[in-house]
Backbone as ProteinMPNN parsed JSONL, in Angstrom:
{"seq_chain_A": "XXXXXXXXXXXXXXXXXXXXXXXXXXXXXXXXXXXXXXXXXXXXXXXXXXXXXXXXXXXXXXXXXXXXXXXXXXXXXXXXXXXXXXXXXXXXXXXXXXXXXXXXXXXXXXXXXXXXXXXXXXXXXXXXXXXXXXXXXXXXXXXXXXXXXXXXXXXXXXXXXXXXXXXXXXXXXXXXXXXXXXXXXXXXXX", "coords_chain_A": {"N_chain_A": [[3.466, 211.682, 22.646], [6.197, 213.752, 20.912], [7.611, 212.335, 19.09], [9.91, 213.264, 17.498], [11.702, 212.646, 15.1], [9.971, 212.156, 13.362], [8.325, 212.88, 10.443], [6.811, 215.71, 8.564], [3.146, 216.458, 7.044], [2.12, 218.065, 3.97], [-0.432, 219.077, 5.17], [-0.084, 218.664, 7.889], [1.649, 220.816, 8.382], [0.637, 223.11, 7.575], [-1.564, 223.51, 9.141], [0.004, 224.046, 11.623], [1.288, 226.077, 11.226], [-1.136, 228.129, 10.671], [-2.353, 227.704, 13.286], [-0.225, 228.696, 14.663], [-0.295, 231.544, 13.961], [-2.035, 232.667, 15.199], [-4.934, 231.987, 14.025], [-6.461, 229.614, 14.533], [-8.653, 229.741, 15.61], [-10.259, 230.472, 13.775], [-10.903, 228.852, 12.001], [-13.199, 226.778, 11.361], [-14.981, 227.787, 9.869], [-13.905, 227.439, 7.437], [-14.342, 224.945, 6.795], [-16.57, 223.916, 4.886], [-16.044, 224.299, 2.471], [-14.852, 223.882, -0.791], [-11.683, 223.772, -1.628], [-9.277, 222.257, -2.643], [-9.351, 219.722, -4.598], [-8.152, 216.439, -3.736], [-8.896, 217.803, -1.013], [-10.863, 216.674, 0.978], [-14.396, 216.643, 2.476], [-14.066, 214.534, 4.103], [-11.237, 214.858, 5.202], [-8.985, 215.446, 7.701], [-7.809, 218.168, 8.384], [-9.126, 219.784, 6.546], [-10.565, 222.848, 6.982], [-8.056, 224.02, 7.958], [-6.641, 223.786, 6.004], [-8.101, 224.912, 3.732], [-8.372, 227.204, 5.292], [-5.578, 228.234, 5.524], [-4.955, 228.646, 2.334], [-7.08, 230.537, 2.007], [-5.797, 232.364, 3.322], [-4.204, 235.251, 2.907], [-1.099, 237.816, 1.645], [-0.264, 240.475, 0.368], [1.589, 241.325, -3.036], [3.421, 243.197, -4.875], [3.212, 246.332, -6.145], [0.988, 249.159, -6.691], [-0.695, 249.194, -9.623], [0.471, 246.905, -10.157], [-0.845, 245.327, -8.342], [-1.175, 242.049, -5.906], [-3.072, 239.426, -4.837], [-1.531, 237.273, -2.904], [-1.67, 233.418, -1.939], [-1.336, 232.135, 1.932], [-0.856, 229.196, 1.423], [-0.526, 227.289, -1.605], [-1.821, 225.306, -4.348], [-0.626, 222.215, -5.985], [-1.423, 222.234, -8.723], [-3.593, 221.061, -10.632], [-5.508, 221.863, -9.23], [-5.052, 220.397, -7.307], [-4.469, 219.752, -3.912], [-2.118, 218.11, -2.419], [-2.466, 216.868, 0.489], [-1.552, 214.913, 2.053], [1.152, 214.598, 1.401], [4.837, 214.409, 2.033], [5.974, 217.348, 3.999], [8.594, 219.62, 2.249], [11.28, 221.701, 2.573], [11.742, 223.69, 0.988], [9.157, 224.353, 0.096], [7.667, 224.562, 3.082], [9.573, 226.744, 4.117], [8.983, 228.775, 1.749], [5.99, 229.269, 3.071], [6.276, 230.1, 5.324], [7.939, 232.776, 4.833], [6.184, 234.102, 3.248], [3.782, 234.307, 5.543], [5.852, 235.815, 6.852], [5.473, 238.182, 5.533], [6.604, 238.511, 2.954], [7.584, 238.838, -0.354], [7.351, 237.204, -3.877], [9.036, 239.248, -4.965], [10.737, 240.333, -3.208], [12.169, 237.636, -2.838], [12.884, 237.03, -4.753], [12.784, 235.541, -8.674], [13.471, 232.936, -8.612], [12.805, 230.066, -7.946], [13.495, 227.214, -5.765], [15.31, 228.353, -4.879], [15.806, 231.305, -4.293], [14.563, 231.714, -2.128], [15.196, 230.511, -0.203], [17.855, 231.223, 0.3], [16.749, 233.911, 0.907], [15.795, 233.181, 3.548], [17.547, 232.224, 5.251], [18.895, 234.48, 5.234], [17.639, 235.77, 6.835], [17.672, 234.418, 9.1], [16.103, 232.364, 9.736], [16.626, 229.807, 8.568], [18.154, 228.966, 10.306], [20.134, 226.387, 12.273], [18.441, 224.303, 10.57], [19.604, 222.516, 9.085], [19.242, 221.449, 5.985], [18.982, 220.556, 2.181], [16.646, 221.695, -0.57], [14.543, 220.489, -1.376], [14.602, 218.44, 0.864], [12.298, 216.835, 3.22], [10.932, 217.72, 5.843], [11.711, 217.024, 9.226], [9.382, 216.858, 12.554], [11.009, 218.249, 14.585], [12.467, 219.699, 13.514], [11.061, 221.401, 11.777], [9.718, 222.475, 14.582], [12.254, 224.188, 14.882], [12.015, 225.671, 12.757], [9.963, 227.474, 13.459], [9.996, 228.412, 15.751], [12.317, 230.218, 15.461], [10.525, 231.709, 13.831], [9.619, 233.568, 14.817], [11.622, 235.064, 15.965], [12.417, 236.104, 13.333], [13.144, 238.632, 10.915], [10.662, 240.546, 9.873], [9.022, 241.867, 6.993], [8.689, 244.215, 7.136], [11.098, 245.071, 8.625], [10.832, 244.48, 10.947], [11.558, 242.451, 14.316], [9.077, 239.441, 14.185], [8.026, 238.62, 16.552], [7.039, 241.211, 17.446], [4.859, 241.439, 16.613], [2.857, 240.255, 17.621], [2.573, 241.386, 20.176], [3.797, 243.683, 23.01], [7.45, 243.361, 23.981], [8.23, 241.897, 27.019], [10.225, 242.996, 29.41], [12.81, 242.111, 32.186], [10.779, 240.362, 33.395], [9.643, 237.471, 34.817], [8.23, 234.135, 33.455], [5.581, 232.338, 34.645], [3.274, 230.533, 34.587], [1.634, 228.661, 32.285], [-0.652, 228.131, 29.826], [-2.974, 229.329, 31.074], [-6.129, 230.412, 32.622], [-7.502, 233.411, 31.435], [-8.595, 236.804, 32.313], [-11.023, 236.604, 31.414], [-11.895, 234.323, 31.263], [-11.013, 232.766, 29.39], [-8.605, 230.11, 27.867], [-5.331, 229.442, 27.922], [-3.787, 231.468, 27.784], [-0.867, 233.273, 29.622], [0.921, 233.766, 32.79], [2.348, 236.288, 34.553], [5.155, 237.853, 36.036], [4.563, 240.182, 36.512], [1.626, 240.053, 36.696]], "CA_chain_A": [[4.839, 211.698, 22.166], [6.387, 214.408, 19.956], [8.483, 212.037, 17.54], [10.775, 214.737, 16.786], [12.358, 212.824, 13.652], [9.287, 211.964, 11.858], [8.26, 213.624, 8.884], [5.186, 216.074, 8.397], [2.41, 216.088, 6.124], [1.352, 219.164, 3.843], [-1.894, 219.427, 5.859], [-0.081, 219.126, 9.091], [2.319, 221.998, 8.543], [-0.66, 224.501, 6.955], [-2.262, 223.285, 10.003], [0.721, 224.086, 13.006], [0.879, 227.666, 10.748], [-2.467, 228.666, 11.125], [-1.932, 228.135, 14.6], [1.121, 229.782, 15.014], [-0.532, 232.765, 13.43], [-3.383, 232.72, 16.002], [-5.865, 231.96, 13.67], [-6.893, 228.243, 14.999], [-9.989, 229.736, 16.329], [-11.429, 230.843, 12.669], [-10.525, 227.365, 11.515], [-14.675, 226.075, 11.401], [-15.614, 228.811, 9.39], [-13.417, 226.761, 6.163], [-14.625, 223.256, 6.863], [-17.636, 223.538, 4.478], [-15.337, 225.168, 1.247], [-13.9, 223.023, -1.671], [-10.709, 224.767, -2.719], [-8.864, 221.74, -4.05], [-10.226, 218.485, -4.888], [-8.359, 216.21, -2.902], [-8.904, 218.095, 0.491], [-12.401, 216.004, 0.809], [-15.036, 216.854, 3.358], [-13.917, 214.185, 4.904], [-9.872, 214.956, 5.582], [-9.012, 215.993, 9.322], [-7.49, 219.053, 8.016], [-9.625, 220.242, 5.447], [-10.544, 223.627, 7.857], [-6.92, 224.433, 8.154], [-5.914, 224.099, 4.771], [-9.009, 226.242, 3.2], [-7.977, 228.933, 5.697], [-4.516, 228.636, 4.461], [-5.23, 229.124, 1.201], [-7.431, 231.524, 1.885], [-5.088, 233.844, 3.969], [-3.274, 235.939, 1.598], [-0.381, 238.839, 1.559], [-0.448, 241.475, -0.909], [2.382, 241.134, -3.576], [3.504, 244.264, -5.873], [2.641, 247.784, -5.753], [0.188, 250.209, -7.763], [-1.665, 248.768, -10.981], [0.288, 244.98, -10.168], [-0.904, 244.816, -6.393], [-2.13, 241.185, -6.163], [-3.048, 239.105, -3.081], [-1.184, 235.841, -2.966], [-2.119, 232.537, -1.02], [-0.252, 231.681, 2.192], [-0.373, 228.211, 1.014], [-0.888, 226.945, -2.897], [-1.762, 223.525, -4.505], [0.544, 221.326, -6.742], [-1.737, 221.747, -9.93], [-4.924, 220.721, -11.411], [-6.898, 221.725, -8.079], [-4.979, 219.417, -6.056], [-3.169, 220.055, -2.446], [-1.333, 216.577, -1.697], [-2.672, 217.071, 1.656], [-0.977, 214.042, 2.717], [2.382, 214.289, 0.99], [5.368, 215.464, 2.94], [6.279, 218.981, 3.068], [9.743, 219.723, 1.878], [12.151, 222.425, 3.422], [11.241, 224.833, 0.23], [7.657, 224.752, 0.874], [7.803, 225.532, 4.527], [10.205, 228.142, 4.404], [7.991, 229.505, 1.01], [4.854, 229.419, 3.611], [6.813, 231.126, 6.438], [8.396, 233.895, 4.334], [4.751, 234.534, 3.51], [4.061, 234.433, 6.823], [6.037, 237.565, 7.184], [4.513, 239.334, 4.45], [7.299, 238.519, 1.99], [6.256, 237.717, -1.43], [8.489, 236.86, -4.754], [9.343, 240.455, -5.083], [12.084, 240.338, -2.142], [12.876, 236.505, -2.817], [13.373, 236.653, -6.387], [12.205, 235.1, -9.379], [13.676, 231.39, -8.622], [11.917, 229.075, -6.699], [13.168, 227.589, -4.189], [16.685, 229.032, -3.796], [15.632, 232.479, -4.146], [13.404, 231.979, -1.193], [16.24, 229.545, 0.872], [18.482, 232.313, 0.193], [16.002, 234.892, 1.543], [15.41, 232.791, 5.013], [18.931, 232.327, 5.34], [19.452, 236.043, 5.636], [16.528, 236.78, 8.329], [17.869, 233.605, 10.069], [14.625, 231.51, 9.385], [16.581, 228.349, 8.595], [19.218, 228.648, 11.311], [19.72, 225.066, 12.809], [17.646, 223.816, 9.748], [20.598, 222.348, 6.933], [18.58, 220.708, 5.0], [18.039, 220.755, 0.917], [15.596, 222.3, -0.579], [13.824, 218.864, -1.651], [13.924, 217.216, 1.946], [11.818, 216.627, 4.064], [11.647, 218.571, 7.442], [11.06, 216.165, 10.933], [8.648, 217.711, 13.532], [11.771, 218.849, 15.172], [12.638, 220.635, 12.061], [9.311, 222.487, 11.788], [9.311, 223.402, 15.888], [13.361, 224.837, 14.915], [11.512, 226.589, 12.049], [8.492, 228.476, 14.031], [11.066, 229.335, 17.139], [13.226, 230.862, 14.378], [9.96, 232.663, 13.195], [9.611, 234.584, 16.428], [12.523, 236.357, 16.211], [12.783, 236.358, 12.077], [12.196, 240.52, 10.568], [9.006, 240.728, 8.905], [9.132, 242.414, 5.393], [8.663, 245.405, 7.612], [11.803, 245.278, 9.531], [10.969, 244.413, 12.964], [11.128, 241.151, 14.475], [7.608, 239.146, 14.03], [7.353, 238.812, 18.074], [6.632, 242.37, 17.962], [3.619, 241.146, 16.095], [1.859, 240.088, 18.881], [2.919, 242.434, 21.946], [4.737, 244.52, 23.702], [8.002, 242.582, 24.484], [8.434, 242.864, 28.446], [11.759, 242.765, 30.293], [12.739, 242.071, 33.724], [9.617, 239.617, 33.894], [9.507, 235.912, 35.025], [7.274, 233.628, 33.332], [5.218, 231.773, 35.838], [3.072, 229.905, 34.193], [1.16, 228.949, 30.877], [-2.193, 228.005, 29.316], [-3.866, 229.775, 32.262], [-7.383, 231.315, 32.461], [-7.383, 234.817, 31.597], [-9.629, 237.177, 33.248], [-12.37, 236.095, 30.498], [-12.416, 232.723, 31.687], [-10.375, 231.85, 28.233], [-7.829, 229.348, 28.177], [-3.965, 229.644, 26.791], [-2.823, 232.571, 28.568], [0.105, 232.895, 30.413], [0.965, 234.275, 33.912], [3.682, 236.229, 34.429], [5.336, 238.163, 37.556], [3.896, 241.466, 36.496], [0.384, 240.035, 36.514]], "C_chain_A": [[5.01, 212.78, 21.114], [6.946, 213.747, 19.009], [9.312, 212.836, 16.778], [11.785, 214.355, 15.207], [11.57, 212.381, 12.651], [8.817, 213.306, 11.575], [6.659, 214.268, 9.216], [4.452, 216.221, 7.075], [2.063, 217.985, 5.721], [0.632, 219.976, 4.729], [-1.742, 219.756, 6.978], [0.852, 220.516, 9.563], [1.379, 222.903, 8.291], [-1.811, 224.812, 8.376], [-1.694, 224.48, 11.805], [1.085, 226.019, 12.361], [-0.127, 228.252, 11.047], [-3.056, 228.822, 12.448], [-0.991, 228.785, 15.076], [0.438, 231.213, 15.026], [-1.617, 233.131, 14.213], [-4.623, 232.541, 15.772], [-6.785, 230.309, 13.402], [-8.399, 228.219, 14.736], [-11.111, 230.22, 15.128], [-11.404, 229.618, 11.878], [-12.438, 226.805, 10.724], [-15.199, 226.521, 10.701], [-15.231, 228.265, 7.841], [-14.114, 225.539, 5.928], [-15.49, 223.187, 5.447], [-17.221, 223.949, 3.069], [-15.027, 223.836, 0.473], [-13.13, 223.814, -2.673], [-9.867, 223.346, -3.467], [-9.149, 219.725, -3.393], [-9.824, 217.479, -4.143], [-8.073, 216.5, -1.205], [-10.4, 217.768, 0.733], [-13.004, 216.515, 2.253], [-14.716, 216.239, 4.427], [-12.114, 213.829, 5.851], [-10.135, 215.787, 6.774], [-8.496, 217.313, 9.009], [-7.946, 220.069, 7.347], [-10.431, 221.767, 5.899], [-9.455, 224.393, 7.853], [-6.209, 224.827, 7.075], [-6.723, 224.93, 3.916], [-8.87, 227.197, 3.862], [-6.841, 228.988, 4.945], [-4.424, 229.025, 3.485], [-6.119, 230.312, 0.835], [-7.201, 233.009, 2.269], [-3.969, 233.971, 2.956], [-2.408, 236.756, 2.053], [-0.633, 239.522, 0.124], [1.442, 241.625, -1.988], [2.384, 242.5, -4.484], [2.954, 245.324, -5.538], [1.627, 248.761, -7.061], [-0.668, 249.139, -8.458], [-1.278, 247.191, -10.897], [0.262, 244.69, -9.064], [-1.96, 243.433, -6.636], [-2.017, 240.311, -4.813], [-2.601, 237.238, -3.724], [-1.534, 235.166, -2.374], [-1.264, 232.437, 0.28], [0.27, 230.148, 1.885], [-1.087, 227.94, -0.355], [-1.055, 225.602, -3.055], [-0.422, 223.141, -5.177], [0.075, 221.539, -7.935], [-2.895, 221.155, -9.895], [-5.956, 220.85, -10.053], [-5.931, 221.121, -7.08], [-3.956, 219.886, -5.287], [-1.931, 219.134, -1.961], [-1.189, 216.317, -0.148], [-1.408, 216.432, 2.817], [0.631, 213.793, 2.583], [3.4, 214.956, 2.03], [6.076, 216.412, 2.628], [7.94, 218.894, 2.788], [10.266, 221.451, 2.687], [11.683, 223.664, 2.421], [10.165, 225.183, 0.415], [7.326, 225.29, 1.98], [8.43, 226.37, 4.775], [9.198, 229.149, 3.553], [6.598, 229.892, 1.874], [5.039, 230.66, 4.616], [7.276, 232.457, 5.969], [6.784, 234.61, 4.374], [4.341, 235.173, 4.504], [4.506, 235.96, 7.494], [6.294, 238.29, 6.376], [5.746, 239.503, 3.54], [7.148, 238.209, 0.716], [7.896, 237.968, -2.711], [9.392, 238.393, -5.082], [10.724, 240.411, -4.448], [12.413, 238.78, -2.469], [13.606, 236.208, -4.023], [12.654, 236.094, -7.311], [12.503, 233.268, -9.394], [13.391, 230.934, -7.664], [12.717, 227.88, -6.729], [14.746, 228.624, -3.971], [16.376, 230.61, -3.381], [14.973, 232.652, -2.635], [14.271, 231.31, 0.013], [16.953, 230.47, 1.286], [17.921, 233.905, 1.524], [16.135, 234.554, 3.074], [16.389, 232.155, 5.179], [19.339, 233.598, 6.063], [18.792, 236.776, 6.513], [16.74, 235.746, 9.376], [16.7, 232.904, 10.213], [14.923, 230.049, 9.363], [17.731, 228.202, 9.561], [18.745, 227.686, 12.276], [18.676, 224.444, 12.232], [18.573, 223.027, 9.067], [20.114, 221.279, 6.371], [18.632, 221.439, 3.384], [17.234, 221.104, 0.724], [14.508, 221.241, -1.008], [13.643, 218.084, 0.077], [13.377, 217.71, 2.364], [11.358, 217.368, 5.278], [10.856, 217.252, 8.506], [9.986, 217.042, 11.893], [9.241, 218.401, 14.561], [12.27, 220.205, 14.621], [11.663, 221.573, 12.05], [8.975, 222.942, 12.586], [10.615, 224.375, 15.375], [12.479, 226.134, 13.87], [10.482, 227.844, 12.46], [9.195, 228.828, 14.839], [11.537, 230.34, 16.349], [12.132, 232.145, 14.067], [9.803, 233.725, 14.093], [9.987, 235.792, 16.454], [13.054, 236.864, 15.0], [12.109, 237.985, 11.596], [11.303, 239.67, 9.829], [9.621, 241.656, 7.519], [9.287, 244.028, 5.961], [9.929, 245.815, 8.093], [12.174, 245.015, 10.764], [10.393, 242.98, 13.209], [9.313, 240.637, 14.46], [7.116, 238.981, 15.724], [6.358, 240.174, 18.274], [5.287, 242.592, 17.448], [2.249, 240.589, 16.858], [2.155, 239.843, 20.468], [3.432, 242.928, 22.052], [5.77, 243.266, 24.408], [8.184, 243.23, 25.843], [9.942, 241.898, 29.105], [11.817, 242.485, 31.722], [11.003, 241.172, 34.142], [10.005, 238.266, 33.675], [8.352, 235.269, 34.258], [6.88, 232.265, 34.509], [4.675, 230.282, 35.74], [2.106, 229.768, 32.549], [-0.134, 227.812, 30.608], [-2.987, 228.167, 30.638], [-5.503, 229.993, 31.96], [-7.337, 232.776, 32.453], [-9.057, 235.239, 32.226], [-11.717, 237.399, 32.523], [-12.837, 234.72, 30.476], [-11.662, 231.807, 30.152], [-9.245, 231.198, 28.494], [-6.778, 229.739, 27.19], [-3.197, 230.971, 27.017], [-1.754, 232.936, 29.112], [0.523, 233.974, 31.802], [2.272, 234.825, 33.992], [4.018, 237.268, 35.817], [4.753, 239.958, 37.953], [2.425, 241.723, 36.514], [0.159, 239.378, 34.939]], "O_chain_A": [[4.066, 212.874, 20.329], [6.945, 214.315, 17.917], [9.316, 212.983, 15.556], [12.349, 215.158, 14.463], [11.918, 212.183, 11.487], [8.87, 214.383, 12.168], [5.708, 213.737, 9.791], [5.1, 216.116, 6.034], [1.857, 218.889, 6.53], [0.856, 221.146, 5.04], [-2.437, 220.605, 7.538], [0.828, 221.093, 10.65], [1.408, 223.747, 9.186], [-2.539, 225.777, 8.611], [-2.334, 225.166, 12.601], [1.079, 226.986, 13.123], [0.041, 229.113, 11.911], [-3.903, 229.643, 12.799], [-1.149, 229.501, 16.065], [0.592, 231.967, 15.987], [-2.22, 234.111, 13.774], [-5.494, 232.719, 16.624], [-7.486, 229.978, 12.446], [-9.135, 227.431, 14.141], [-12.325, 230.344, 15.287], [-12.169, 229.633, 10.914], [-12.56, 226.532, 9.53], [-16.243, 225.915, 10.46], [-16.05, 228.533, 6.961], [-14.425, 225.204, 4.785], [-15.073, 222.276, 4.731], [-18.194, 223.96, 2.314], [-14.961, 222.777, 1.098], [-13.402, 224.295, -3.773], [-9.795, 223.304, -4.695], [-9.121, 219.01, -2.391], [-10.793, 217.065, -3.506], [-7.404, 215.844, -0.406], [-11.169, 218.727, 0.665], [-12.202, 216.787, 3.147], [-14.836, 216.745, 5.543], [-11.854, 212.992, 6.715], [-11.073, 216.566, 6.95], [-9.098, 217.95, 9.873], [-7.406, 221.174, 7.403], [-11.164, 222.037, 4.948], [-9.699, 225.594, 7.743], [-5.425, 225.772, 6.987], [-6.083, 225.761, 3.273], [-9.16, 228.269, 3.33], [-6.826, 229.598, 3.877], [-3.686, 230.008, 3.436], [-6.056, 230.955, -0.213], [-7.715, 234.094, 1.997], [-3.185, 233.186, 2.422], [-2.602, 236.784, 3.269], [-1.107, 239.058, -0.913], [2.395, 242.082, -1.357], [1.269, 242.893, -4.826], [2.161, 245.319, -4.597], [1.896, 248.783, -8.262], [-1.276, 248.291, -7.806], [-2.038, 246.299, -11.273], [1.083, 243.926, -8.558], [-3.045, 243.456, -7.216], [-1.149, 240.43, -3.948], [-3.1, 236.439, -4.516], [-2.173, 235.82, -1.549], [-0.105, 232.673, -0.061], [1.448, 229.818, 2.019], [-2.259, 228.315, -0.394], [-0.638, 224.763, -2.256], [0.659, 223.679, -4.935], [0.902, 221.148, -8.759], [-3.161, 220.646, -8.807], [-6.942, 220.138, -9.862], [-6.119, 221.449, -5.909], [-2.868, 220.314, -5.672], [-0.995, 219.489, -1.245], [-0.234, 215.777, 0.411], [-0.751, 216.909, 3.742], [1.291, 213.07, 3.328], [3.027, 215.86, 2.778], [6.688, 216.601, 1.577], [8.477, 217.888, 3.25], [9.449, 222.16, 3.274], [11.239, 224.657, 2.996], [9.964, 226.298, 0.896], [6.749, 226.377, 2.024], [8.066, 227.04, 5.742], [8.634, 230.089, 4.114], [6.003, 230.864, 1.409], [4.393, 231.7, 4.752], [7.007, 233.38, 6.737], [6.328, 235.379, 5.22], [4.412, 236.4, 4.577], [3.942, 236.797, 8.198], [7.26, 239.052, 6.383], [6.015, 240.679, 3.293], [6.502, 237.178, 0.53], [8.961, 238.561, -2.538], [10.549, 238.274, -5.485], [11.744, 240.452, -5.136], [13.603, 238.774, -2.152], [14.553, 235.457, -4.26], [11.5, 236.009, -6.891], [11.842, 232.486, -10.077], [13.684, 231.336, -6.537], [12.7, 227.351, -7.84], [15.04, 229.387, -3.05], [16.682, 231.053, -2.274], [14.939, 233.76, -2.1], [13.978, 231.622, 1.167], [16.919, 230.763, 2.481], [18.463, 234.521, 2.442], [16.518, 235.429, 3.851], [16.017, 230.991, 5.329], [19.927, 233.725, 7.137], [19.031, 237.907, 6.934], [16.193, 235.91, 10.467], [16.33, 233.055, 11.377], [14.176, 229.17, 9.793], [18.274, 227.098, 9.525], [17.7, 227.718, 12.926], [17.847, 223.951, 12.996], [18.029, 222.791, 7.989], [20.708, 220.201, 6.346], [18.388, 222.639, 3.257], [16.479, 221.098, 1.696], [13.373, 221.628, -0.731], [12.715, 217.335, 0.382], [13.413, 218.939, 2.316], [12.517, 217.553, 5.65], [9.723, 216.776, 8.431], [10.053, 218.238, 11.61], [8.588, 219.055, 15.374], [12.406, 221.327, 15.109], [11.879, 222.689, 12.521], [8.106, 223.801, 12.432], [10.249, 225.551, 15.363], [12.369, 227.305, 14.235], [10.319, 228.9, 11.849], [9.161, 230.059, 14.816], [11.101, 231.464, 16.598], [12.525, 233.31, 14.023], [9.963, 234.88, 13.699], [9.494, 236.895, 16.69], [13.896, 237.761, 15.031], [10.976, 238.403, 11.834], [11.29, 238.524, 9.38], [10.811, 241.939, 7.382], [9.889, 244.898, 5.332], [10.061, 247.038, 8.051], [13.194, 245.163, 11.437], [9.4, 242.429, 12.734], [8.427, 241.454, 14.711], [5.954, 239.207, 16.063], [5.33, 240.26, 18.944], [4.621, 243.6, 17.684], [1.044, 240.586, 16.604], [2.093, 238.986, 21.349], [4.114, 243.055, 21.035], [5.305, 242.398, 25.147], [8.278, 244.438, 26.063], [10.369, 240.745, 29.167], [10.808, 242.651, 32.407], [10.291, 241.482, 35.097], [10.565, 237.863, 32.655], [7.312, 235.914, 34.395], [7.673, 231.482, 35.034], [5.093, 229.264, 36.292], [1.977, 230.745, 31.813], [-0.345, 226.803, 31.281], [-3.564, 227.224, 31.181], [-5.93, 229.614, 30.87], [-7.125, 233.351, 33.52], [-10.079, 234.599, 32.472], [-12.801, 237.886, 32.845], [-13.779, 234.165, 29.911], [-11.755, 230.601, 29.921], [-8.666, 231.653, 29.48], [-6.977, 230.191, 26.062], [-2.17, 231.349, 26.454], [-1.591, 232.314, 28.062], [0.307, 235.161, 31.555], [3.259, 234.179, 33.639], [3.095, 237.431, 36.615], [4.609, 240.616, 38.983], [1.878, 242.822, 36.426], [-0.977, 239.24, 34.484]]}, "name": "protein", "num_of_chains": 1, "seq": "XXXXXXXXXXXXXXXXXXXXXXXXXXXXXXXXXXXXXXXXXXXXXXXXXXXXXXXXXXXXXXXXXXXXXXXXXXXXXXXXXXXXXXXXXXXXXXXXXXXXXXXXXXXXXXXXXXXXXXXXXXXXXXXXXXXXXXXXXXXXXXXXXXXXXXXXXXXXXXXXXXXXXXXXXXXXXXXXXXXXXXXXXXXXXX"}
């Protein structure tokens, strides 16, 4: 079941990011880290959220170039793995995401940053506060959105991984590519 109006957890948004971003498959390589105290050895997440935190963007230019987190704690070490994310947080992750950092959002947290993903169309079909909640419906509207949201660069984030192709059917999806890997997709051009 998807449950499209319950609620997600910190851990599971840092989680459905890190997949988004293609980087699932370096996931195993965190497990064995302690970035904040309670993401315990033994949380299902605790992989997902030490990559997160450990994938950065670069913020500022020259002498104040500094590499930010894509995801941060709450304070004293701690993540709230389990708490649920709020609409500021996940947009703050996603801006990230496409290499935006307080520079372009502003100095006020969260509107500066609501504001921001407003104007690249990030929260379109989102209207939520910056305090609630988001549903798991909420958080697929949010990653569709990211697709086609500019990057800091200018150019939609699709164009971030491929060549968009026209005049093609999709056929089918999580195929075998011709490496025997799985998650591929088939399409009428081969």
């Amino acid at each position: 079941q998807f449950n499209p109006h319950g609620t997600l957890t910190r851990a599971q948004f840092a989680t459905m990011v890190m997949t988004f971003l293609q980087k699932g498959d370096e996931a195993p390589r965190y497990a064995t880290r302690t970035i904040f105290t309670d993401v315990t050895s033994t949380h299902w997440a605790r992989s997902f959220v030490n990559m997160a935190a450990s994938y950065t963007v670069t913020e500022g230019e020259g002498e104040n170039t500094q590499r930010v987190p894509l995801v941060s704690g709450v304070g004293d070490g701690r993540f709230l793995p389990d708490a649920e994310i709020t609409l500021a947080e996940a947009v703050t992750i996603l801006l990230r995401a496409l290499s935006y950092t307080s520079k372009e959002a502003g100095a006020v947290w969260p509107q500066g940053y609501l504001d921001l993903a407003n104007s690249i169309g990030l929260t379109d079909g989102v209207g939520l506060s910056a305090s609630s909640s988001i549903s798991r419906a909420q958080a697929a509207q949010l990653l569709v959105n990211l697709l086609r949201a500019e990057t800091k660069e200018g150019e939609p984030y699709y164009n971030k991984l491929g060549t968009p192709e026209t005049n093609t059917l999709l056929l089918a999806l999580n195929v075998q590519d011709a490496e025997d890997k799985a998650g591929a997709i088939r399409t009428s051009k081969g």
